[in-house]
N, CA, C and O atoms as a Tinker XYZ file with bonds, in Angstrom:
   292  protein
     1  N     -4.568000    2.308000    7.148000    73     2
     2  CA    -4.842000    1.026000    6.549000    64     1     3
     3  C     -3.799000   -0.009000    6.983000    63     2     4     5
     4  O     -4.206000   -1.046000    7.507000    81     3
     5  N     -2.077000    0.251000    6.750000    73     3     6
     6  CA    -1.454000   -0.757000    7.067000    64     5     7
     7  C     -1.240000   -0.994000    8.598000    63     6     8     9
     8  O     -0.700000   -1.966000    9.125000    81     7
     9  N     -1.900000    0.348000    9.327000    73     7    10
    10  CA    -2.449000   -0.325000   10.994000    64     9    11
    11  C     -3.211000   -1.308000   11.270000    63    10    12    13
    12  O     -2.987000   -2.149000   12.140000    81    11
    13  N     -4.415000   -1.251000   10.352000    73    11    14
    14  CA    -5.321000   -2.693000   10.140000    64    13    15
    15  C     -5.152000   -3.461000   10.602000    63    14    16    17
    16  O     -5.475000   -4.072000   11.620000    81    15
    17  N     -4.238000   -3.526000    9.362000    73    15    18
    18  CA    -3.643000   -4.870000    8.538000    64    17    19
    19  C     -2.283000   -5.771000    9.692000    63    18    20    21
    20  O     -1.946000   -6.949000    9.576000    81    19
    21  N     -1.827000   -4.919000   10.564000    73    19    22
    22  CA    -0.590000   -5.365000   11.299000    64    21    23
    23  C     -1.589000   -5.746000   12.468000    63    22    24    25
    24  O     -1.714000   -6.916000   12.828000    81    23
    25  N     -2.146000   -4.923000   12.924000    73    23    26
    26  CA    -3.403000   -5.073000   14.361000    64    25    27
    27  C     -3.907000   -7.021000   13.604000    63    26    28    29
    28  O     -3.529000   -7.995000   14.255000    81    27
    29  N     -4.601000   -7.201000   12.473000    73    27    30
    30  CA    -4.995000   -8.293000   12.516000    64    29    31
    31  C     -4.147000   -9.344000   12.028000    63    30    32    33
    32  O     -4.670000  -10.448000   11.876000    81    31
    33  N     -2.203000   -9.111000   11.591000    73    31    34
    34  CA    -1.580000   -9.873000   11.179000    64    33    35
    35  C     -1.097000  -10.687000   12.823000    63    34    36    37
    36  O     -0.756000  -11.831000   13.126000    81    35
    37  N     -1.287000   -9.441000   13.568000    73    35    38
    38  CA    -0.677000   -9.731000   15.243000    64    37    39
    39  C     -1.648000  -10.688000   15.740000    63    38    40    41
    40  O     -1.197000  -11.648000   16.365000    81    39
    41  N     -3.044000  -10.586000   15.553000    73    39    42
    42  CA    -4.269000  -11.449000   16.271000    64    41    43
    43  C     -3.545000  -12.617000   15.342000    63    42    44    45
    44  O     -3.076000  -13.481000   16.083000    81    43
    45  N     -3.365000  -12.839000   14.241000    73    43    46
    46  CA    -3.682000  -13.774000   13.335000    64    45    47
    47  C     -1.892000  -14.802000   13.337000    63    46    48    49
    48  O     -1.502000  -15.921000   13.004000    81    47
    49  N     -1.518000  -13.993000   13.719000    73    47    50
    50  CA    -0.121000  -14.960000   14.024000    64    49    51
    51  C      0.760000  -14.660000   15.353000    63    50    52    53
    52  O      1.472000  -13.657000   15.301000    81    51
    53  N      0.776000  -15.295000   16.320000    73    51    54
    54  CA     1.017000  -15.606000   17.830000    64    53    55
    55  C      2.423000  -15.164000   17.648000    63    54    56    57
    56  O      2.587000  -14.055000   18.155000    81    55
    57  N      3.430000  -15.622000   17.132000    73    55    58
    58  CA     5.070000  -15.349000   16.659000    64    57    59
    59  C      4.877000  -13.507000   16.627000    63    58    60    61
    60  O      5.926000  -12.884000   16.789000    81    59
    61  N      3.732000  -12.777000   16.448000    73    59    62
    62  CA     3.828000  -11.466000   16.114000    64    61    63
    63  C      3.624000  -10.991000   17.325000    63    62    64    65
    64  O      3.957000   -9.806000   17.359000    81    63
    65  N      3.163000  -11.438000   18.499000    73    63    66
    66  CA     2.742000  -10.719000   19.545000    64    65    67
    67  C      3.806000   -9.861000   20.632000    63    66    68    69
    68  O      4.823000  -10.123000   21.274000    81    67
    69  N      2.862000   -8.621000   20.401000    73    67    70
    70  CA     3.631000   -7.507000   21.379000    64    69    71
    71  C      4.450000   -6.616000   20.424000    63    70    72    73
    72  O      4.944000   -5.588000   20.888000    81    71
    73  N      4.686000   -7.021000   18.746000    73    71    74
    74  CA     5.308000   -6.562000   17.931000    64    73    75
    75  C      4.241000   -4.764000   17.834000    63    74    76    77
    76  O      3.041000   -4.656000   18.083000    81    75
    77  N      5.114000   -3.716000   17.443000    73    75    78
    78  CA     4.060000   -2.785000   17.169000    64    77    79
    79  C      3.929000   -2.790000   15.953000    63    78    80    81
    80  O      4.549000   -3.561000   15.222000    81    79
    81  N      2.866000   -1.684000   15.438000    73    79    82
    82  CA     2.394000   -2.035000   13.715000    64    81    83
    83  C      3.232000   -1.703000   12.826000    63    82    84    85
    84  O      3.084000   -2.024000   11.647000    81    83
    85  N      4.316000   -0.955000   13.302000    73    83    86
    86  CA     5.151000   -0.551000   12.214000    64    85    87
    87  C      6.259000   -1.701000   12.186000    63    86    88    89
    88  O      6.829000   -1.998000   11.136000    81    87
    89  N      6.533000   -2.336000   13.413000    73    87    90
    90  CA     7.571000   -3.629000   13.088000    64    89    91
    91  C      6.819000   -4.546000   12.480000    63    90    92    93
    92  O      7.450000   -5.256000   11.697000    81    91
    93  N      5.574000   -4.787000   12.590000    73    91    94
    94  CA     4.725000   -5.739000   11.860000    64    93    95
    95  C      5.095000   -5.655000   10.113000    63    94    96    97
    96  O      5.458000   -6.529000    9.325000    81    95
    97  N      4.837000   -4.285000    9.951000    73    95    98
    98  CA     5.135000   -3.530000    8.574000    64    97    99
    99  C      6.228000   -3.803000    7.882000    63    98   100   101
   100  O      6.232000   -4.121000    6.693000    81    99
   101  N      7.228000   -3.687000    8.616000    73    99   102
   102  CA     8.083000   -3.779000    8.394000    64   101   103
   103  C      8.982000   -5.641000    8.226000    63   102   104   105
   104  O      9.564000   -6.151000    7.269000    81   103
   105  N      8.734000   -6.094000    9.449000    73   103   106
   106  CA     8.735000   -7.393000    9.293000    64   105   107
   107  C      7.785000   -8.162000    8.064000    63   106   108   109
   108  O      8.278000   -8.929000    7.237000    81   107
   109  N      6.836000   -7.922000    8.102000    73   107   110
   110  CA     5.457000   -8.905000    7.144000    64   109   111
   111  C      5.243000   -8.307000    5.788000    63   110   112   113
   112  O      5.432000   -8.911000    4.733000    81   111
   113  N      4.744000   -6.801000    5.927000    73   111   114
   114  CA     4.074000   -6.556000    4.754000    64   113   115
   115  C      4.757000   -5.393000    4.101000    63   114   116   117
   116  O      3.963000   -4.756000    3.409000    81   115
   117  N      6.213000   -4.818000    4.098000    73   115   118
   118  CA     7.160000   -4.544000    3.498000    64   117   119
   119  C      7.675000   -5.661000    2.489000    63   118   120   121
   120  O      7.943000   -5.212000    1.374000    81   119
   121  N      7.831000   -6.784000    2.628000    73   119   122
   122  CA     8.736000   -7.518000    2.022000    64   121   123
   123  C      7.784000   -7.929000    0.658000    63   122   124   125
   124  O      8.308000   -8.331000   -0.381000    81   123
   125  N      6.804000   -7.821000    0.765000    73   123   126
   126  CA     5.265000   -8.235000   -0.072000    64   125   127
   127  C      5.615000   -6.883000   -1.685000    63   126   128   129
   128  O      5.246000   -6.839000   -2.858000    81   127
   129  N      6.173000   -6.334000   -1.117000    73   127   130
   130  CA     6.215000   -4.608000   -1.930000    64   129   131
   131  C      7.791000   -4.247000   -2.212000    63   130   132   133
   132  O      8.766000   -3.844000   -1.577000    81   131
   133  N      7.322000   -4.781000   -4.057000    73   131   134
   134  CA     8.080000   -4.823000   -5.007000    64   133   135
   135  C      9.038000   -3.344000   -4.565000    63   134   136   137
   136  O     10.263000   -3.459000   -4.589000    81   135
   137  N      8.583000   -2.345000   -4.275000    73   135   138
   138  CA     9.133000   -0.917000   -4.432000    64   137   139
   139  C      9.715000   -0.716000   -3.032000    63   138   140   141
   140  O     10.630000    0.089000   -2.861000    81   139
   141  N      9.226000   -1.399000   -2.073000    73   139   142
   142  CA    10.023000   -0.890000   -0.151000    64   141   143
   143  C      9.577000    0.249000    0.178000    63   142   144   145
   144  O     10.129000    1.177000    0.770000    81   143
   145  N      8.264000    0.109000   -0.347000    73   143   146
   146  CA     7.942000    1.480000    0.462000    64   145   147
   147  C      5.976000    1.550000    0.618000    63   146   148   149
   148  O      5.148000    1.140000   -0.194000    81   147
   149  N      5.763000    2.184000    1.888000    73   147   150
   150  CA     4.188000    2.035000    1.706000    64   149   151
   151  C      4.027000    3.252000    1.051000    63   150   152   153
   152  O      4.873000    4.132000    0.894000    81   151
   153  N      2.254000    3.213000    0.489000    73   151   154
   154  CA     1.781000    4.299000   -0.211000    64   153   155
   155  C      1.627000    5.575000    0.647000    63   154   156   157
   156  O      1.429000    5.450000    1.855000    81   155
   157  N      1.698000    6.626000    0.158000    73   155   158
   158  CA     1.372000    8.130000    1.047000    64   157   159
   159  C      0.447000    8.846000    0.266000    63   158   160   161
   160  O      0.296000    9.066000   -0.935000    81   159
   161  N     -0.340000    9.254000    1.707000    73   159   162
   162  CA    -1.424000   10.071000    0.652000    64   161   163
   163  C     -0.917000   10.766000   -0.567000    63   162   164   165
   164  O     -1.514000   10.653000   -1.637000    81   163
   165  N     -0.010000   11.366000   -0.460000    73   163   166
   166  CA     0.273000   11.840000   -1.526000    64   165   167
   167  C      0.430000   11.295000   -2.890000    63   166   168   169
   168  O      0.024000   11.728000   -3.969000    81   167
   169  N      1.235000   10.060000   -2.537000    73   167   170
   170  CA     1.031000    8.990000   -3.733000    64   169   171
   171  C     -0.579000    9.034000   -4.447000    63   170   172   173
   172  O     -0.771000    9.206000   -5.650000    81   171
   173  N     -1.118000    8.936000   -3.935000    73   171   174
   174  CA    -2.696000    8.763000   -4.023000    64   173   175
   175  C     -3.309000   10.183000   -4.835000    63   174   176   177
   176  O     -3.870000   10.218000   -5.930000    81   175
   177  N     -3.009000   11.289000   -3.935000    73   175   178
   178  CA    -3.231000   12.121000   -4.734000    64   177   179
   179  C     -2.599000   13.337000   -5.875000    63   178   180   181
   180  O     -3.058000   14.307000   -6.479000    81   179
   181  N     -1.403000   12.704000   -5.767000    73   179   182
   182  CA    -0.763000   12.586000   -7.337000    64   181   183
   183  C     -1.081000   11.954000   -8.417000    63   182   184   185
   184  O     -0.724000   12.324000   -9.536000    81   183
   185  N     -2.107000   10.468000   -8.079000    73   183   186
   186  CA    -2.403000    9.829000   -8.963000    64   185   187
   187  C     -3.315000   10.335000   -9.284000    63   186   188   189
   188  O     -3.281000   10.503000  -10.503000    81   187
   189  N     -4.783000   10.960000   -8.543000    73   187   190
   190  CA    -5.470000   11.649000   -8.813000    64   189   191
   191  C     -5.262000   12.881000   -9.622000    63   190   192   193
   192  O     -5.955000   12.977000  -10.635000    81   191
   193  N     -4.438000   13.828000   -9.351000    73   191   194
   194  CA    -4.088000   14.937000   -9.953000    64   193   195
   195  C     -3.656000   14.205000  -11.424000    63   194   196   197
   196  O     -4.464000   14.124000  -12.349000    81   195
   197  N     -2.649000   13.827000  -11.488000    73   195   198
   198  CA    -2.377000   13.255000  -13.128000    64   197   199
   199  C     -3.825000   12.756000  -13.838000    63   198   200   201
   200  O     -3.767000   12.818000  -15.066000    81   199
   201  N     -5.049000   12.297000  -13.332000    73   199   202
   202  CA    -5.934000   11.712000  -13.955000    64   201   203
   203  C     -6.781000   12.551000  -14.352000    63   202   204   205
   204  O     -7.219000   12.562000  -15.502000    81   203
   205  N     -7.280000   13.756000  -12.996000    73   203   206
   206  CA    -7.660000   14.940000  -13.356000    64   205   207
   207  C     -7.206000   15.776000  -14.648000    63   206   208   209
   208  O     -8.064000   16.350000  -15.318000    81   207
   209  N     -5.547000   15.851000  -15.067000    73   207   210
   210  CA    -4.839000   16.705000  -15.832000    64   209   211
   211  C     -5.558000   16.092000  -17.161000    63   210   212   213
   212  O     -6.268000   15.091000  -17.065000    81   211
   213  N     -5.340000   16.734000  -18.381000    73   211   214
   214  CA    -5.218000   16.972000  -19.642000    64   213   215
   215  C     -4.116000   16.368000  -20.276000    63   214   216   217
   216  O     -3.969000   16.370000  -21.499000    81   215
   217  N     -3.177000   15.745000  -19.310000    73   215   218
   218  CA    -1.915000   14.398000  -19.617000    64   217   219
   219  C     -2.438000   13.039000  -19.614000    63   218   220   221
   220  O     -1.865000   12.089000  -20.147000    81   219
   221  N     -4.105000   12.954000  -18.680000    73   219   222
   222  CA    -4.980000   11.795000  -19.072000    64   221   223
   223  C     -6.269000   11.790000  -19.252000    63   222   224   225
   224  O     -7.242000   11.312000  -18.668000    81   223
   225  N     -5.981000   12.742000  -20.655000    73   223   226
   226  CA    -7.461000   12.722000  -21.226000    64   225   227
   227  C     -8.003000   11.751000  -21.940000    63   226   228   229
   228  O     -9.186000   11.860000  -22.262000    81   227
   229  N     -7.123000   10.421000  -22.391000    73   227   230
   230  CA    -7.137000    9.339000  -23.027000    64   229   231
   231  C     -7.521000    8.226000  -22.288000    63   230   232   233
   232  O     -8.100000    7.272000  -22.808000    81   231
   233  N     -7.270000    8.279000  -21.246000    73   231   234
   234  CA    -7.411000    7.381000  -20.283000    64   233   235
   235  C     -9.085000    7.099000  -19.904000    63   234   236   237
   236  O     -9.496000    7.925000  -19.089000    81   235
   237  N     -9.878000    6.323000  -20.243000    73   235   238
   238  CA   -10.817000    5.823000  -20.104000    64   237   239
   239  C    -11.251000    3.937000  -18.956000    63   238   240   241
   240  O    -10.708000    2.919000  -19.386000    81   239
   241  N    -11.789000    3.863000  -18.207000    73   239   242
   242  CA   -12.444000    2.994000  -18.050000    64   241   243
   243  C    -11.229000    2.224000  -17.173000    63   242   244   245
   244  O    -11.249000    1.003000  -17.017000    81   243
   245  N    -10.440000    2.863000  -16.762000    73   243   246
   246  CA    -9.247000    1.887000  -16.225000    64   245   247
   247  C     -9.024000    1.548000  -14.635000    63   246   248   249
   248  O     -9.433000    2.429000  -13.879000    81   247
   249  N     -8.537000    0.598000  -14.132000    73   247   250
   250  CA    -8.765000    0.346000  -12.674000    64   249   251
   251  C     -7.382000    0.427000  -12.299000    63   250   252   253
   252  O     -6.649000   -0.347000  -12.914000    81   251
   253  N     -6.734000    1.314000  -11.276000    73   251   254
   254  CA    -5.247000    1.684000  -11.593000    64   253   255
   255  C     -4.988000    1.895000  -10.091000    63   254   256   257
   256  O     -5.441000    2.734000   -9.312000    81   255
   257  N     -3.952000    0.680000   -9.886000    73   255   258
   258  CA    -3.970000    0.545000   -8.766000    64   257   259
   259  C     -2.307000    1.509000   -7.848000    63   258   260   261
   260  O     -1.153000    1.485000   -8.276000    81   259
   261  N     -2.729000    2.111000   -6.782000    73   259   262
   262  CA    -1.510000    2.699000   -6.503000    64   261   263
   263  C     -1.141000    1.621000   -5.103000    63   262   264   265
   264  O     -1.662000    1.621000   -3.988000    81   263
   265  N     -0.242000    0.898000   -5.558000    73   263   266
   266  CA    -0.276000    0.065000   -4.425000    64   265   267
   267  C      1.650000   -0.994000   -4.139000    63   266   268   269
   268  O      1.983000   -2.076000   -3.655000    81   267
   269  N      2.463000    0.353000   -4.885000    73   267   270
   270  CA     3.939000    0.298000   -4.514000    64   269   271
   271  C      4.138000   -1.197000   -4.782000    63   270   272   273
   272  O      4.632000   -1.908000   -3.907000    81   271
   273  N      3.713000   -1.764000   -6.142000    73   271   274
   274  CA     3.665000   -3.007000   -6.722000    64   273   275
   275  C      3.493000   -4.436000   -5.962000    63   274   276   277
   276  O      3.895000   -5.571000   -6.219000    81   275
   277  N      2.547000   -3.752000   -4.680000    73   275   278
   278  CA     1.965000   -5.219000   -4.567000    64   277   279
   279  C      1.169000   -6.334000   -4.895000    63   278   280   281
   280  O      0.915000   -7.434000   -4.404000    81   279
   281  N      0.848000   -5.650000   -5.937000    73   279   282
   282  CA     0.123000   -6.639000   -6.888000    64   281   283
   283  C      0.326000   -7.194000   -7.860000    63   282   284   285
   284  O     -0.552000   -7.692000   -8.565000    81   283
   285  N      1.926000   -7.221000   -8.157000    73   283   286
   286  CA     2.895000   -7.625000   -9.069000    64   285   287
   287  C      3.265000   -8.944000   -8.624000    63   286   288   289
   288  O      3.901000   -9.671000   -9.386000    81   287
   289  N      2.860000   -9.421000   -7.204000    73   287   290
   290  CA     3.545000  -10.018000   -6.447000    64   289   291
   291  C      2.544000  -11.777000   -6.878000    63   290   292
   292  O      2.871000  -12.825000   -6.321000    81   291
């Protein structure tokens, strides 16, 4: 995903060109993310596993984003 995202930050801003996706990442869409760090699958499916568990059996109807607080932003 954050290959995408650097592939079309590079089309989309000329100053980025020739940069690879991880300096893109690192330059652009690191700094966006409250925490400094991108998500890993695992992140992902830890979140899953906790939702699966019997630790969120309460948890109903919720939209829960794993996204290393970029949406805090």
């Amino acid at each position: 995903m954050w290959e995408r995202l650097a592939n079309y930050l590079t089309r989309a801003n000329p100053t980025l060109a020739g940069a690879s996706p991880k300096d893109v990442f690192n330059g652009v869409v690191k700094d966006m993310m409250p925490f400094d760090k991108p998500q890993t699958p695992e992140d992902i499916g830890n979140t899953a596993v906790f939702l699966a568990s019997n630790e969120a059996k309460d948890i109903t109807a919720q939209a829960i984003n794993v996204c290393s607080g970029i949406r805090m932003n």
